[in-house]
C-alpha positions in Angstrom: 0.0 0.0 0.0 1.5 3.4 -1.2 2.4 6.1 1.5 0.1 8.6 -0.6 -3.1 6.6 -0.2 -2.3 5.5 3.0 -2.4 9.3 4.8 -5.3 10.1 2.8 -7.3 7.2 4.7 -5.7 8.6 8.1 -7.0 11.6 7.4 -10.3 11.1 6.2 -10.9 8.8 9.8 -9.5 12.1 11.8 -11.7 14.1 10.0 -14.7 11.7 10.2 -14.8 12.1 14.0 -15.2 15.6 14.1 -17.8 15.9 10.9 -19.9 13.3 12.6 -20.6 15.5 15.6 -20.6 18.7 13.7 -24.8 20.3 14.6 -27.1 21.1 11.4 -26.4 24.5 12.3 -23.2 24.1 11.5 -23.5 22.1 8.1 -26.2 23.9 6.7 -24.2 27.3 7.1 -21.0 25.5 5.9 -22.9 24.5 2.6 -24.9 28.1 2.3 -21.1 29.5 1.6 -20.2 26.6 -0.3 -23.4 27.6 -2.3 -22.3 30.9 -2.8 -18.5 30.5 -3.5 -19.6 28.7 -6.5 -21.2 31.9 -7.9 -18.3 34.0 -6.5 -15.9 32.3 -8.4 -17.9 31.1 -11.5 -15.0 32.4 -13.6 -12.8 30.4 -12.5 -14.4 27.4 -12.5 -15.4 27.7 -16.1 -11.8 28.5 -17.0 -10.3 25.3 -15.3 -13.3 23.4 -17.2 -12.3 24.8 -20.2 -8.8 23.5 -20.5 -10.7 20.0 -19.5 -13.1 20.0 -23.1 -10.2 21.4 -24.6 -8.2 18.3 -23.8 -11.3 16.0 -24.2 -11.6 17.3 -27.9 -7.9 16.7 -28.6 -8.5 13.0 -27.5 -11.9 12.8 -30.1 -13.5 11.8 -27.4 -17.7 11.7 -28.1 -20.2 14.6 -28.1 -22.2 13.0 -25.2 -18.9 12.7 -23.1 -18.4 16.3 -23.5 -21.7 17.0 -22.7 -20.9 15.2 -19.8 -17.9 17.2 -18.9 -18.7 20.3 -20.2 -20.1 23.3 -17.5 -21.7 27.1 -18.2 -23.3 29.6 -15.7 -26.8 27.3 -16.0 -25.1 24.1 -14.4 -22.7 26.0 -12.0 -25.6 27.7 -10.9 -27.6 24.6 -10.6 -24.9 22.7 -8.3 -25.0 26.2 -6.0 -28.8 25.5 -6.1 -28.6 21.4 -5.6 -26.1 22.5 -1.9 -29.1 25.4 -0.7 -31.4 22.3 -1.3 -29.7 20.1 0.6 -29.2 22.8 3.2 -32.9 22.9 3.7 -33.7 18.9 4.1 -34.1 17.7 7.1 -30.8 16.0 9.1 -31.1 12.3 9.4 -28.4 12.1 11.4 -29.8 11.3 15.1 -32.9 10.6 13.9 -34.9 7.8 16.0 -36.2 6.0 13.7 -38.0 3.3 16.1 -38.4 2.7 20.2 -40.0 -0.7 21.5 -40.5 -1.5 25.1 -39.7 -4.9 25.5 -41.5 -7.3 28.5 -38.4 -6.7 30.7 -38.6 -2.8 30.6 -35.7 -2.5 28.5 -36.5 0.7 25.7 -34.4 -0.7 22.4 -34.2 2.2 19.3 -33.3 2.1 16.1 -30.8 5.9 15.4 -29.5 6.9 12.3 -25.9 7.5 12.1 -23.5 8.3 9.4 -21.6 5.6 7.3 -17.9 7.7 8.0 -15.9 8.0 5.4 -17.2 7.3 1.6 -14.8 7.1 -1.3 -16.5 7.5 -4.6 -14.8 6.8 -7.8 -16.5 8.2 -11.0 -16.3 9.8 -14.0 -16.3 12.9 -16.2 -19.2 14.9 -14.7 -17.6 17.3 -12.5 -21.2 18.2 -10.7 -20.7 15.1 -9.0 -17.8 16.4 -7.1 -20.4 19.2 -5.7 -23.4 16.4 -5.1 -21.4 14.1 -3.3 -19.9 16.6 -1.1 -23.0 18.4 -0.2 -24.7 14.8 0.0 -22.1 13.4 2.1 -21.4 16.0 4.7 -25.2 17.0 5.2 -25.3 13.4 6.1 -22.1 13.7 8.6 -19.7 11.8 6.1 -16.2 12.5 5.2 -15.8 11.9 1.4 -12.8 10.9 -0.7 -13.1 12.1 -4.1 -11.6 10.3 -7.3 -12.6 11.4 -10.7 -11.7 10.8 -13.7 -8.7 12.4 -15.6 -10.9 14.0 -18.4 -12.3 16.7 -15.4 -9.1 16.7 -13.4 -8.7 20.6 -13.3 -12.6 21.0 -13.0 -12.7 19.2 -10.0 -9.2 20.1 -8.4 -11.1 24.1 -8.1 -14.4 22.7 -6.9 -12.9 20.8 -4.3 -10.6 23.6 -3.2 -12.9 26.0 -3.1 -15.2 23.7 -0.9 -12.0 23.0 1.2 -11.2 26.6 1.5 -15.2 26.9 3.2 -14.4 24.1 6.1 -11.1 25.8 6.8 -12.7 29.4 6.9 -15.4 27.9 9.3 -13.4 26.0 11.9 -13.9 22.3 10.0 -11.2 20.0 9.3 -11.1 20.4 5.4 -10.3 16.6 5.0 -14.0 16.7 5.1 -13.3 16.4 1.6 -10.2 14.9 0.1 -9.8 15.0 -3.7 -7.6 12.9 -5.0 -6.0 14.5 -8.0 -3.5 11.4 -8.9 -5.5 9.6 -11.3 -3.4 5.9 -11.9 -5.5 3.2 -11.3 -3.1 2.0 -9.2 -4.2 3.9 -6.3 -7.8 3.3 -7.2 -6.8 -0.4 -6.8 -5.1 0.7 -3.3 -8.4 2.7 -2.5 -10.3 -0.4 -2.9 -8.2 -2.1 -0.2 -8.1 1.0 2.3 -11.2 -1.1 5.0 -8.6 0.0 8.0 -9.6 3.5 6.8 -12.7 3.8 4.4 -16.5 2.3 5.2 -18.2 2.5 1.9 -16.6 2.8 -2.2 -19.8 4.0 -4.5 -18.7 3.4 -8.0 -20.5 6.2 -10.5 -20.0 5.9 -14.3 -19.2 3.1 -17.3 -20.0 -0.7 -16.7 -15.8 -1.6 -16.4 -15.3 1.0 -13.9 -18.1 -0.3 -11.9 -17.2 -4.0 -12.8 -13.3 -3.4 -11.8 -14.8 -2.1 -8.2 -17.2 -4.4 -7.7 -15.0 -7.9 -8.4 -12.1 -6.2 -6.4 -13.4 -4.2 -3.9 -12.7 -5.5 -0.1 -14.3 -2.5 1.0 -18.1 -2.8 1.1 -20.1 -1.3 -1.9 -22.7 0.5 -3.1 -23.3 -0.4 -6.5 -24.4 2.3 -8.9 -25.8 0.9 -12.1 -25.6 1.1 -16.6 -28.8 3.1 -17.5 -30.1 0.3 -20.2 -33.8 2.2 -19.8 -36.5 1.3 -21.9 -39.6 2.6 -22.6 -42.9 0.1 -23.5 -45.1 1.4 -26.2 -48.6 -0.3 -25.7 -51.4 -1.0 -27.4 -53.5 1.9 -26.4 -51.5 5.3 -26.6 -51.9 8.7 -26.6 -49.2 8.9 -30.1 -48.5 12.6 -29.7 -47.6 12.2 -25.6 -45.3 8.8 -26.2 -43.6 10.9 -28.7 -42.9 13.7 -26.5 -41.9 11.1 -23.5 -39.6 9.0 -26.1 -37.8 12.2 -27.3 -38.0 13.9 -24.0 -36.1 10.7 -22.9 -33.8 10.0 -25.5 -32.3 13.2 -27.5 -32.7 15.7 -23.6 -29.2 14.9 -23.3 -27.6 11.6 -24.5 -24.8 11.1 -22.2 -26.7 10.1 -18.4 -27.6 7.1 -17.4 -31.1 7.6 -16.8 -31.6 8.1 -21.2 -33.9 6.0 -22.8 -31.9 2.9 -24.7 -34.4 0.8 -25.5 -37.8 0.8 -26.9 -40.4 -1.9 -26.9 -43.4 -1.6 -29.0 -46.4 -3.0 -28.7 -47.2 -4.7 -32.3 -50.7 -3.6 -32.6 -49.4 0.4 -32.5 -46.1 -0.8 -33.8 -47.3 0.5 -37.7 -48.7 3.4 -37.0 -45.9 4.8 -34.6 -42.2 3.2 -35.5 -42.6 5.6 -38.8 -43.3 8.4 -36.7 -40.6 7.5 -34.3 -38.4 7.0 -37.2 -39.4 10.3 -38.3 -38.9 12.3 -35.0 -35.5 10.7 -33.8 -33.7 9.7 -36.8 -34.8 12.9 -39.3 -34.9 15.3 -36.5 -32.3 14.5 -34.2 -30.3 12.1 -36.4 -30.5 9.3 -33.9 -29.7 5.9 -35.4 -32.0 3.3 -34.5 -31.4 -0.4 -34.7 -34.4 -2.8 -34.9 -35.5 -6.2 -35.2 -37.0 -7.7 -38.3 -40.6 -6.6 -37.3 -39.6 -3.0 -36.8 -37.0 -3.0 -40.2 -40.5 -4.5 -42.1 -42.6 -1.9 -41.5 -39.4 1.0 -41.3 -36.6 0.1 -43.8 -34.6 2.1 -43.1 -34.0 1.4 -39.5 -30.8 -0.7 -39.1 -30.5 -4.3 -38.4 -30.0 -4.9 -34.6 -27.9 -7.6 -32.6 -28.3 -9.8 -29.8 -25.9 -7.4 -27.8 -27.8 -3.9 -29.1 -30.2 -4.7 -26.7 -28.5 -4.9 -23.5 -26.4 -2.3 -24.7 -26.2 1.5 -22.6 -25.0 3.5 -25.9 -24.8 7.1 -24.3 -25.0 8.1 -27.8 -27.6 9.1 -30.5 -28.4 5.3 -31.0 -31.4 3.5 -29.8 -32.5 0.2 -29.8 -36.3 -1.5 -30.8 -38.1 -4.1 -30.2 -41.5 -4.9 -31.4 -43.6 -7.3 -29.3 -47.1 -9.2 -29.3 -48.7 -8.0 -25.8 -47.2 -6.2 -22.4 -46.6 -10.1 -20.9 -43.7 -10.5 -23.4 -43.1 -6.4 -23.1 -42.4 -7.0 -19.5 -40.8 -10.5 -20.2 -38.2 -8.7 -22.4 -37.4 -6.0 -20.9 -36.4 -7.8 -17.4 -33.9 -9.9 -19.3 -32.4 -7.4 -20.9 -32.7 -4.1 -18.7 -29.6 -3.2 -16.1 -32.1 -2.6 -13.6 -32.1 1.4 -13.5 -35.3 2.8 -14.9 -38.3 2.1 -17.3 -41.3 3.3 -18.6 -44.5 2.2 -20.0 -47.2 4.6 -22.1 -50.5 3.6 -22.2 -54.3 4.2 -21.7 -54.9 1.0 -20.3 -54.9 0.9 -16.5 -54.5 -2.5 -15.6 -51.6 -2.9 -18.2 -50.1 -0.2 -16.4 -50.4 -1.9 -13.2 -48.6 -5.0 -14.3 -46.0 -3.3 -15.7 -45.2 -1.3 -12.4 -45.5 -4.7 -10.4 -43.8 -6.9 -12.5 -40.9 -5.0 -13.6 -37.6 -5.8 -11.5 -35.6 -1.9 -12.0 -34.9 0.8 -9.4 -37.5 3.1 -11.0 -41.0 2.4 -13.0 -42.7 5.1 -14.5 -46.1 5.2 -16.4 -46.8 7.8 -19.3 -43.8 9.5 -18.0 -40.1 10.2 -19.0 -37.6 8.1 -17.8 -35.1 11.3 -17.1 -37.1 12.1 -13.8 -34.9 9.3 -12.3 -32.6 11.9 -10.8 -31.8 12.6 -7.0 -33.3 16.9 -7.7 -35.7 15.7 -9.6 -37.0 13.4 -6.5 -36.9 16.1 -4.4 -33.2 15.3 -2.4 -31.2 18.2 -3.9 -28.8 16.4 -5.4 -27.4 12.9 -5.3 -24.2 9.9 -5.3 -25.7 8.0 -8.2 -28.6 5.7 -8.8 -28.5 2.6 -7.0 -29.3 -0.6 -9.3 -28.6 -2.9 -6.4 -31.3 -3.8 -3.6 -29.1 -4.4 0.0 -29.2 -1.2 1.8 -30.1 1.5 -0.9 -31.6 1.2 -4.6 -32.4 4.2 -6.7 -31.3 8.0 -6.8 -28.7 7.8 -3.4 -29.7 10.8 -1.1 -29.0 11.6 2.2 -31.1 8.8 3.9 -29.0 6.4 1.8 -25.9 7.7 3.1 -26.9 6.9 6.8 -27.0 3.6 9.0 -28.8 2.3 12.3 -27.1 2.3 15.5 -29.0 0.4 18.6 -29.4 2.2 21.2 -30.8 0.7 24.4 -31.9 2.1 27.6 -32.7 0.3 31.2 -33.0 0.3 35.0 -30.5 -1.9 35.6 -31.9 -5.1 34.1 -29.3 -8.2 34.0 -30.0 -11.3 31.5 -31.3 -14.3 33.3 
């Protein structure tokens, strides 16, 4: 184990005793000025992100990456926004969440407490660096921050300017530690650190979350691929599933919660794949790749294979499938969905039902877009990723997700017979 990631874990456990005990007061005014720093020093934020797409270009690396990686003034001023609404949700930490009275007279409780120290690893989108932060230390966590190299100088500023706010208010800044070597080396180390770190959350491309996942001794919270489909039934509103599917599809192309997939129903399938055809391959010049049913009745759609459709493309490229009835709909899309988020449109109710019953992903939506799936959106103010897994958090990862239970007991003197 190197020296470097070594002191880093020290630090972060120092650090973690002090943040744990820190009041809401406290927090809430720390993140207020971490809000407004942001603005104050917009400037240079956008400069240091700059040189960032600058280098990303110079690799070729995709349009959706760089719409990843890419901040203005909007998303600046939406991460200052995502800390003030953090600020103003309520503090798990301490909560009581149960108290029994047992036959003995023993009172046993169930308290929320913070995890400690959270590493996350992930990639490219520097507002990360800002959610996790606010997510974690609202929730009385120290984080250790790994992105990737494409938004090194992005979020090297972001996290000193954060640092600078815990110094200025009495906090031990290793509240936040960024790590700004990027080897995988000492992502492999980080993975090893349990003297030091209690949780690693993985956020971006299946191999980084794989590689953490089959390596990790440290326990993890897996965030998941955004293979999202949407289900076309029989009985549509056509001018609402066309604004969900391009809502969902062509908003932005690089987040995991963009529609990959879609799954029509075969009774709407000739009256709507032309005028999906039209909307996202004329319009927005997304390629779509279909199955024999969907290339007979649209030509011009490309052939798909077996691997399209488990594929998260993050691209303008979208898979279909045309099916007989919601059954097989609901059949297909559990085999080949990651488990993050999907969406059925339809006027029939009880189809609609089934679908959010019988579907095995983090979120379900009916006649809505599957974008919503989104920590802001759900009302947290920001969050770590979406959770695909099911032990101890699945979804958009707020602050509740980033707390445990602690027993805590109370008697008279009782002894155990």
């Amino acid at each position: 184990m190197s020296t470097y990631i070594t002191e880093i874990g020290k630090r972060a456990k120092i650090a973690s005793v002090a943040v744990k005990n820190l009041s809401t007061d406290v927090k809430n005014r720390i993140l207020r000025e971490c809000s407004e720093t942001l603005k104050e020093n917009m400037d240079m934020i956008l400069e240091a992100n700059r040189k960032d797409v600058e280098a990303a270009k110079a690799k070729g690396i995709s349009e959706a990456m760089l719409d990843r990686l890419a901040l203005n003034e909007k998303r600046i001023l939406d991460m200052a926004a995502g800390l003030i609404t953090v600020m103003g949700l309520p503090d798990p930490v301490g909560e009581v969440v149960s108290m029994t009275l047992r036959p003995n007279g023993l009172q046993i409780g169930k308290k929320r407490v913070p995890l400690g120290v959270i590493a996350l690893i992930y990639e490219s989108r520097p507002n990360v660096t800002i959610d996790a932060f606010g997510l974690c230390f609202k929730a009385g966590n120290v984080s250790i921050l790994r992105g990737g190299s494409d938004a090194v100088n992005t979020n090297a500023i972001l996290s000193q300017l954060m640092r600078d706010i815990l110094n200025e208010n009495g906090t031990n800044p290793d509240a936040l530690i960024f790590l700004e070597k990027t080897d995988r080396e000492y992502v492999n180390e980080l993975m090893k650190l349990n003297d030091y770190v209690d949780v690693i959350i993985p956020r971006g491309g299946a191999s980084l979350i794989d590689n953490v996942v089959q390596n990790s001794t440290v326990p993890v919270i897996q965030t998941g691929i955004g293979n999202c489909h949407i289900y076309i039934d029989k009985l549509i509103d056509d001018e609402m599933a066309l604004n969900i599917i391009e809502n969902a599809k062509t908003q932005r192309y690089g987040v995991c919660n963009a529609c990959e997939s879609l799954v029509i129903h075969e009774e709407s399938s000739e009256r709507i794949i032309p005028k999906i055809y039209e909307l996202l391959t004329v319009k927005h010049g997304v390629e779509i790749r279909g199955d024999e049913r969907a290339r007979a009745i649209c030509p011009e759609i490309k052939p798909a294979t077996d691997e399209d459709y488990y594929e998260e493309y993050l691209d303008k490229i979208v898979s279909m499938k045309v099916v007989d009835h919601t059954p097989e709909a609901i059949d297909w899309i559990n085999e080949h969905s990651s488990g993050h988020s999907e969406a059925i449109v339809t006027k029939n109710y009880n189809h609609a039902m089934r679908f959010l019953n019988e579907i095995d992903s983090a979120a379900v939506y009916v006649n809505a877009s599957t974008r919503f799936t989104d920590g802001a959106e759900f009302g947290y103010g920001a969050e770590i990723g979406i959770s695909t897994q099911k032990l101890h958090a699945r979804g958009p990862l707020g602050l509740h997700e980033l707390t445990t239970i602690k027993y805590i007991i109370f008697g008279t003197g009782q002894i155990r017979e």
